[in-house]
N, C-alpha and C positions, 0 to 999 in steps of 0.2 A: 504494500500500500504506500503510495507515494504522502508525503509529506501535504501535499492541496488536498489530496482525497481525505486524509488525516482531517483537516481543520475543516473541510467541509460538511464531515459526520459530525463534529463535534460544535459546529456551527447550526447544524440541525437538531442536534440532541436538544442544546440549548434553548434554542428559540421553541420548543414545545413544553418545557419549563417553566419558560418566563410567562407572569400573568403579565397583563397589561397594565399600566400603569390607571388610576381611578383619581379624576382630580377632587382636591379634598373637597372644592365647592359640593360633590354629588355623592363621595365616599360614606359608605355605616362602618362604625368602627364596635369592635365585639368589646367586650368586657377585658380580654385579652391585651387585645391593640391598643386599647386605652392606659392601660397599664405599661404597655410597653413604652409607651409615647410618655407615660406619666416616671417611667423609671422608679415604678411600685410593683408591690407583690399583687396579682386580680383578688383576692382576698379581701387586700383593703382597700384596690377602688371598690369591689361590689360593696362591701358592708361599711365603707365611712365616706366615701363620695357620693355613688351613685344613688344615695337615700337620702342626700341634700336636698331642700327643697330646690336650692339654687341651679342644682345641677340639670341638665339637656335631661328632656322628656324621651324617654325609652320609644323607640320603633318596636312594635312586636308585629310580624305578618305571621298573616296566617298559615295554617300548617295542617294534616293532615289529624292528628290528635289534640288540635287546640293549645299544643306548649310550645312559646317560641323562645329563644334566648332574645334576649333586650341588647338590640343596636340599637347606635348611635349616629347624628348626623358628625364627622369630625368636624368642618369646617362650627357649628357650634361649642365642642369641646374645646378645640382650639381659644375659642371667643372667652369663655368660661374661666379656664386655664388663665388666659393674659388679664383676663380681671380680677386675679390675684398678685399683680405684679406691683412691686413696692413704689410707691410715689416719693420723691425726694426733692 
């Protein structure tokens, strides 16, 4: 296998990998994601964030048994997040 052949498997392998990027205008973010972005354990977004009053109103869609996990809109958490930032 020549060395193009090489990069061109591995340039396909790739691109069926990669999701597509979701701008955060339109992105949900899980409970997960939010923690990530939050540089917390999901534990303590779900049980001392996400139960702010202040906090972005849960997405639930509908589902086949009635239970969704609660997304979020980012571009709101974002919003959220920066109106915690220190004024000086």
């Amino acid at each position: 296998m020549s060395e193009t052949d090489l990069i061109e498997r591995l340039a396909t392998a790739l691109a069926e990998r990669i999701r597509p990027t979701i701008p955060l205008s339109v992105d949900l973010w899980d409970i997960a994601t939010i923690a990530a972005y939050l540089k917390r354990d999901p534990q303590s977004v779900r049980e001392r964030m996400a139960c702010l009053p202040s906090f972005p109103k849960a997405i639930r869609l509908p589902t086949k048994n009635g239970r969704s996990h609660p997304l979020y809109h980012a571009a709101e958490v974002i919003k959220w997040v920066e109106g915690y930032r220190e004024k000086h």
